[in-house]
C-alpha beads as a LAMMPS data file, in Angstrom:
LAMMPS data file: protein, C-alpha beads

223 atoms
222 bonds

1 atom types
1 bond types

-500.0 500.0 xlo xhi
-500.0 500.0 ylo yhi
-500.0 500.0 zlo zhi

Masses

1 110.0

Atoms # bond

1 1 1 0.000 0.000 0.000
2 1 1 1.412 3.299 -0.764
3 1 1 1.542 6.100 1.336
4 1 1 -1.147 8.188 -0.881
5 1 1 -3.548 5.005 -0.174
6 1 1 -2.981 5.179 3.037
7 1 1 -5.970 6.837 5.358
8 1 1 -5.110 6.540 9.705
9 1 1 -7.826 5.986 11.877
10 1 1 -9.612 8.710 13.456
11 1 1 -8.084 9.109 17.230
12 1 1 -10.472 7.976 19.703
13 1 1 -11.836 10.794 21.430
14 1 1 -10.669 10.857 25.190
15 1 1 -12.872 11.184 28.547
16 1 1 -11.103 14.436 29.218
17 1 1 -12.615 16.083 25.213
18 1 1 -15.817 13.966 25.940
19 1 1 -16.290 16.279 29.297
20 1 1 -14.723 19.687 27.541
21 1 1 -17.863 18.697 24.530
22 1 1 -20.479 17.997 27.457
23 1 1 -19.528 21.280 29.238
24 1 1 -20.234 22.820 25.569
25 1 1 -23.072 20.911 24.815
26 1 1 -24.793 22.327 28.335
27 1 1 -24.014 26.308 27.212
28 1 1 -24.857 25.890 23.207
29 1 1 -27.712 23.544 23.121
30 1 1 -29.466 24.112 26.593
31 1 1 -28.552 27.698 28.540
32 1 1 -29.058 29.691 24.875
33 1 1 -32.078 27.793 24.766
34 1 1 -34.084 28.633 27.844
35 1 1 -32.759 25.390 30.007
36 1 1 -32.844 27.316 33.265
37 1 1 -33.139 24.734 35.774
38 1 1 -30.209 24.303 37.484
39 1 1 -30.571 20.712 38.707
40 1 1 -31.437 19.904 35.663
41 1 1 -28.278 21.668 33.794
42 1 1 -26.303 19.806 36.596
43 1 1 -27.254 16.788 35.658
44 1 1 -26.817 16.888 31.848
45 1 1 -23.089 18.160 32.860
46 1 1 -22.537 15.451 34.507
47 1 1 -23.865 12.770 32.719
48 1 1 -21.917 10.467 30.244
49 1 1 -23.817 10.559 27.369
50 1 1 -21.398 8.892 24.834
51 1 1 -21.710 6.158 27.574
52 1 1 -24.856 4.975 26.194
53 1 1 -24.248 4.549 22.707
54 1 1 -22.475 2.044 20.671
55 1 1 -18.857 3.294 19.843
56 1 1 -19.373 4.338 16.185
57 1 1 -21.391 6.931 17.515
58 1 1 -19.619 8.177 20.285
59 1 1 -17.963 10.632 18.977
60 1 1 -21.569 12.323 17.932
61 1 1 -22.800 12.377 21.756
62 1 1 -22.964 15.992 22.566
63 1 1 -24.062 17.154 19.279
64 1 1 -27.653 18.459 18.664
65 1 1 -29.497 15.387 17.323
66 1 1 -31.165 12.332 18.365
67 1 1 -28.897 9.411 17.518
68 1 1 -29.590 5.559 16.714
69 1 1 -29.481 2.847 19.569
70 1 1 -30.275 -0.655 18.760
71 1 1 -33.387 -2.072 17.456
72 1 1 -34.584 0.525 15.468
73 1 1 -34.924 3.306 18.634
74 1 1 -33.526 6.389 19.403
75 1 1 -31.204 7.843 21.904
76 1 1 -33.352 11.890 22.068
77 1 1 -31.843 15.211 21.199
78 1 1 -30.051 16.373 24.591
79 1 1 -32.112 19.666 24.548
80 1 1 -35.340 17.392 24.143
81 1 1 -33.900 15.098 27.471
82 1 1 -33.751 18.786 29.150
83 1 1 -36.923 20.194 27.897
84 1 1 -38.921 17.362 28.465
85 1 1 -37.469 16.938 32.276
86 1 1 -37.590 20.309 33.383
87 1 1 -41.161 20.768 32.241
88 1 1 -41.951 17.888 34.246
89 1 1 -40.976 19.767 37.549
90 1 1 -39.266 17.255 39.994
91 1 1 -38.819 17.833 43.110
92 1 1 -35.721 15.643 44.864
93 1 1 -37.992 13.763 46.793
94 1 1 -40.281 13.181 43.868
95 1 1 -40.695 9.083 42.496
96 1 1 -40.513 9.102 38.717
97 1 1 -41.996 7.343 36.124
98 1 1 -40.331 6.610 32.826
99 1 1 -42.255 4.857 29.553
100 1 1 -39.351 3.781 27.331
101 1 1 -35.814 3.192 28.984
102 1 1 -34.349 2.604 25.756
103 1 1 -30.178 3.087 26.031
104 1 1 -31.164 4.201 29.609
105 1 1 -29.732 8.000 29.074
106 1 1 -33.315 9.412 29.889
107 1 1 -33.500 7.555 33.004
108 1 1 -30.051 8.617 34.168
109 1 1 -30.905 11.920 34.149
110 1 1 -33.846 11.303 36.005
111 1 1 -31.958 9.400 38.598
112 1 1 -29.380 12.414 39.276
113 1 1 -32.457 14.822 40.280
114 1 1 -35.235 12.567 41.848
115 1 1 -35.411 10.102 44.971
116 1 1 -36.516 7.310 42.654
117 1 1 -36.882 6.602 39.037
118 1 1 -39.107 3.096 37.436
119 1 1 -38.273 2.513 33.807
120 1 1 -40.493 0.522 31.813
121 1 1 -38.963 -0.838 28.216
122 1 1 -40.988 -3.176 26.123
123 1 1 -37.982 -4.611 24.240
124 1 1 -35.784 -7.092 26.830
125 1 1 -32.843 -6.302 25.406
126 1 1 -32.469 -2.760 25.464
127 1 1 -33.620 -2.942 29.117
128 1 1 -31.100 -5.397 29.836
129 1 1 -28.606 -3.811 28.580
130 1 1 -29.406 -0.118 29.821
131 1 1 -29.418 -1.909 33.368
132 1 1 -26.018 -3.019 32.523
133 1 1 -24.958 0.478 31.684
134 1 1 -26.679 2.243 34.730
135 1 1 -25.213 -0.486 37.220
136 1 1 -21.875 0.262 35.589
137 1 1 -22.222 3.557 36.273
138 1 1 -23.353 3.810 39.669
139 1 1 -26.819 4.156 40.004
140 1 1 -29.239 2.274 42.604
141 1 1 -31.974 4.446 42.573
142 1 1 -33.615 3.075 39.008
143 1 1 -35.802 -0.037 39.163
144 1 1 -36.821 -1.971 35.738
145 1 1 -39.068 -3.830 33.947
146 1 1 -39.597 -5.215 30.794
147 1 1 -43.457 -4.522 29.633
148 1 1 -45.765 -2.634 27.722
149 1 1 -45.468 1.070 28.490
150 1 1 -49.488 1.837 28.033
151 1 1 -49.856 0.321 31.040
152 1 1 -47.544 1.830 33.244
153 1 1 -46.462 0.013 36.517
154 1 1 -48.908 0.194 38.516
155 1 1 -47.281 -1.909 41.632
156 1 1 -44.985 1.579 42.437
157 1 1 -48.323 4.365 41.953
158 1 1 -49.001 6.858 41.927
159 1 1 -46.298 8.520 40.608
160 1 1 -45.085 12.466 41.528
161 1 1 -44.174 12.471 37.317
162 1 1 -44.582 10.818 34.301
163 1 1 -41.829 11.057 31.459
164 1 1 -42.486 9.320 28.299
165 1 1 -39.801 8.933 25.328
166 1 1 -41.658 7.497 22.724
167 1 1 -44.819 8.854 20.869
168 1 1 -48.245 7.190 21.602
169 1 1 -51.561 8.603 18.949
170 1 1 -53.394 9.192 22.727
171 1 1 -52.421 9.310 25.886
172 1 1 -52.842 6.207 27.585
173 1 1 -55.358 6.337 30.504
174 1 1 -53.602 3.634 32.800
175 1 1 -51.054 6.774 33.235
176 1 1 -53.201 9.371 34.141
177 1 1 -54.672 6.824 36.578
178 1 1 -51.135 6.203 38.153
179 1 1 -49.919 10.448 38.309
180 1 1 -50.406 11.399 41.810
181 1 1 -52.717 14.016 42.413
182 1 1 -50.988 17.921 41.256
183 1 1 -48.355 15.318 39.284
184 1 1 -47.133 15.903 35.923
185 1 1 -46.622 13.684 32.973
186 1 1 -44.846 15.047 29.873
187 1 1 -45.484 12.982 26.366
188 1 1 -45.179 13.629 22.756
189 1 1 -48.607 12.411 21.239
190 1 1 -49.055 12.001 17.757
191 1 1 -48.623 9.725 14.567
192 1 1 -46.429 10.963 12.322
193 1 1 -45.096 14.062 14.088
194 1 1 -45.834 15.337 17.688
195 1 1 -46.158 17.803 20.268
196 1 1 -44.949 17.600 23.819
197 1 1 -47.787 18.194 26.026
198 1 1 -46.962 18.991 29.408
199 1 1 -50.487 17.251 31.447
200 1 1 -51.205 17.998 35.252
201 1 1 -53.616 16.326 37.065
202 1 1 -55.948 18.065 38.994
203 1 1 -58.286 17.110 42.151
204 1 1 -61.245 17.208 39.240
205 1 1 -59.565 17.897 36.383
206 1 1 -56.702 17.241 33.738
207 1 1 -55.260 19.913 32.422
208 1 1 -53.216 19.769 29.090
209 1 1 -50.598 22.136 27.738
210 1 1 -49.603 21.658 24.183
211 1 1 -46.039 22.749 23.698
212 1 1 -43.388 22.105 21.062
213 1 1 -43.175 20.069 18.294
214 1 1 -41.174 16.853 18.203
215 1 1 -40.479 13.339 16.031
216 1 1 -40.221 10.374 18.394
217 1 1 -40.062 6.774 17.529
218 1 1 -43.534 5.206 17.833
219 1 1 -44.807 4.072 21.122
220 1 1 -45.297 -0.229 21.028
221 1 1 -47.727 -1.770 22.339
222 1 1 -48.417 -5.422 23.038
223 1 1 -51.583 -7.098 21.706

Bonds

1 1 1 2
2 1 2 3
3 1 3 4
4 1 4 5
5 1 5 6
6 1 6 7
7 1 7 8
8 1 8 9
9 1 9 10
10 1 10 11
11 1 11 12
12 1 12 13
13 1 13 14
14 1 14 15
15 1 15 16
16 1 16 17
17 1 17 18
18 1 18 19
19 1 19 20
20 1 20 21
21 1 21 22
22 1 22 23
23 1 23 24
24 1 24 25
25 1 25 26
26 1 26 27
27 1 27 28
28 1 28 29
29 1 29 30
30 1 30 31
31 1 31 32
32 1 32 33
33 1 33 34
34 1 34 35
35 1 35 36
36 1 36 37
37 1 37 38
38 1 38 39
39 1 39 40
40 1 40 41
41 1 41 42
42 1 42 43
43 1 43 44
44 1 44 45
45 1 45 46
46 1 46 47
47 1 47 48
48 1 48 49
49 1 49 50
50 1 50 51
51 1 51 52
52 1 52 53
53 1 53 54
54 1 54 55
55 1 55 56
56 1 56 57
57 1 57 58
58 1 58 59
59 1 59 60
60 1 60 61
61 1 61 62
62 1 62 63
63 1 63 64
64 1 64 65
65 1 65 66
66 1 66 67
67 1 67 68
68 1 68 69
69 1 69 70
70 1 70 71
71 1 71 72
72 1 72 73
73 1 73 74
74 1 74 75
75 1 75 76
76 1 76 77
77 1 77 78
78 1 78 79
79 1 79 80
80 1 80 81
81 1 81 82
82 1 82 83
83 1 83 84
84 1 84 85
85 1 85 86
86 1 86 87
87 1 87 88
88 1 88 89
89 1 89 90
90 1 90 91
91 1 91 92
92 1 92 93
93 1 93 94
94 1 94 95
95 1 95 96
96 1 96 97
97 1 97 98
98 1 98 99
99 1 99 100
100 1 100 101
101 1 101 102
102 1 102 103
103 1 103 104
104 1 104 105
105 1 105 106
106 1 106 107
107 1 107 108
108 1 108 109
109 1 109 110
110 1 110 111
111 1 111 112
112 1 112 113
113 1 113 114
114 1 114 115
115 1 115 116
116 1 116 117
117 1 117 118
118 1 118 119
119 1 119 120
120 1 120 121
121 1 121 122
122 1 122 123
123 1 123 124
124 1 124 125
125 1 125 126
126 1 126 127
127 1 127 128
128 1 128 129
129 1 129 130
130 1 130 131
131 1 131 132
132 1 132 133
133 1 133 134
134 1 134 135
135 1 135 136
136 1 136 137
137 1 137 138
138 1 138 139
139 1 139 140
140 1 140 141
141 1 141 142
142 1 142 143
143 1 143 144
144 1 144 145
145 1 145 146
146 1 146 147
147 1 147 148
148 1 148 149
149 1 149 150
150 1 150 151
151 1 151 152
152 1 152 153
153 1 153 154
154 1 154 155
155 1 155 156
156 1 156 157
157 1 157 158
158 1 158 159
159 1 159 160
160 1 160 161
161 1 161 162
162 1 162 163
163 1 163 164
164 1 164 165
165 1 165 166
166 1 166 167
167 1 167 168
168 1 168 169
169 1 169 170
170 1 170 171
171 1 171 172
172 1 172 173
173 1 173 174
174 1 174 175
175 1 175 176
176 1 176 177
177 1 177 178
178 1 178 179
179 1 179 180
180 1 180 181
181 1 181 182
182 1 182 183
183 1 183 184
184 1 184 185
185 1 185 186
186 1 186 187
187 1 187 188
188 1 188 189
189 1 189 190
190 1 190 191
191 1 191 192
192 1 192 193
193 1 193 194
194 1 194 195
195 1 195 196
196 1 196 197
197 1 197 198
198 1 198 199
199 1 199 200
200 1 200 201
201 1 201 202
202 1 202 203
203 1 203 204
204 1 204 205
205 1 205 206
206 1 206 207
207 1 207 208
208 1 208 209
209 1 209 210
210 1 210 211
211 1 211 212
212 1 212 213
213 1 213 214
214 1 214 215
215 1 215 216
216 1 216 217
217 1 217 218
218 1 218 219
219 1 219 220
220 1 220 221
221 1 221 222
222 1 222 223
């Protein structure tokens, strides 16, 4: 092979740039773009997002774009991750719910700001394997199980918040049933495209809150 045939390998990116890009990825993507909680800008600092995706990708993990995980899914834009948890207002002693753990990401950044985070995944393997990665990591504060998401999990209700990361047409009543009383759930709801609507529940009442428009992966359901 001669040298003009010759093309080196990209250097693997170290931990040290990885932080340097999260540190930018929290001032670009999130602080310019009205991400004012600070518990929640913590969290995305500290989080290892390249952690959570296959290594081909790494390199793409604090860019501004969703990104693929296995089995046709999604890993979400980090400004949607922020978005969608500060509009679901948790408080540190609040019990989350989270519909589709996917590469687990989501419910790592849950885990950083509330007592206790359930992920439900309807896929085994990418539950599995995002329980791998969390355990890795430290956290003890996520529990999992592998079912379908319209359901919920009921065994753990009611919830203080509801995060969903993947698009149902309706939202799903068993949820509604298993927010707490003044709890929030935050969903994109749609077919083809979405919008995030931020839902409270009320004593009497459910109040919805359509907010910005989004593309998730469709919501599965089993049948």
């Amino acid at each position: 092979m001669t040298n003009s045939q010759y093309v080196p390998d990209k250097p693997k990116t170290t931990v040290e740039q990885f932080e340097v890009e999260r540190k930018q990825m929290v001032e670009t993507q999130l602080r310019d773009r009205q991400i004012e909680d600070q518990r929640v800008l913590a969290a995305m600092s500290k989080v290892p997002r390249h952690e959570f995706l296959d290594s081909w990708c790494q390199d793409f993990a604090y860019s501004d774009r969703p990104l693929p995980i296995p089995h046709h899914q999604t890993i979400s834009q980090p400004y949607i991750v922020a978005y969608m948890t500060q509009a679901a207002n948790i408080a540190p002693s609040d019990r989350v719910l989270e519909i589709g753990t996917g590469c687990g990401y989501q419910a790592a950044i849950l885990a950083e700001i509330a007592k206790q985070v359930y992920s439900v995944e309807i896929i085994p393997q990418l539950s599995q394997q995002a329980s791998q990665t969390l355990s890795k990591l430290g956290y003890k504060n996520i529990q999992f199980k592998i079912g379908d998401g319209y359901q919920g999990w009921v065994e753990h209700a009611p919830y203080d918040a509801i995060i969903v990361t993947a698009a149902p047409e309706y939202i799903p009543h068993a949820l509604i049933k298993q927010l707490k009383i003044n709890g929030t759930m935050v969903i994109p709801v749609g077919k083809w495209y979405q919008d995030i609507v931020v839902l409270t529940k009320k004593e009497n009442d459910i109040v919805l809150e359509k907010t910005i428009p989004v593309r998730f992966v469709p919501m599965k359901k089993k049948f």
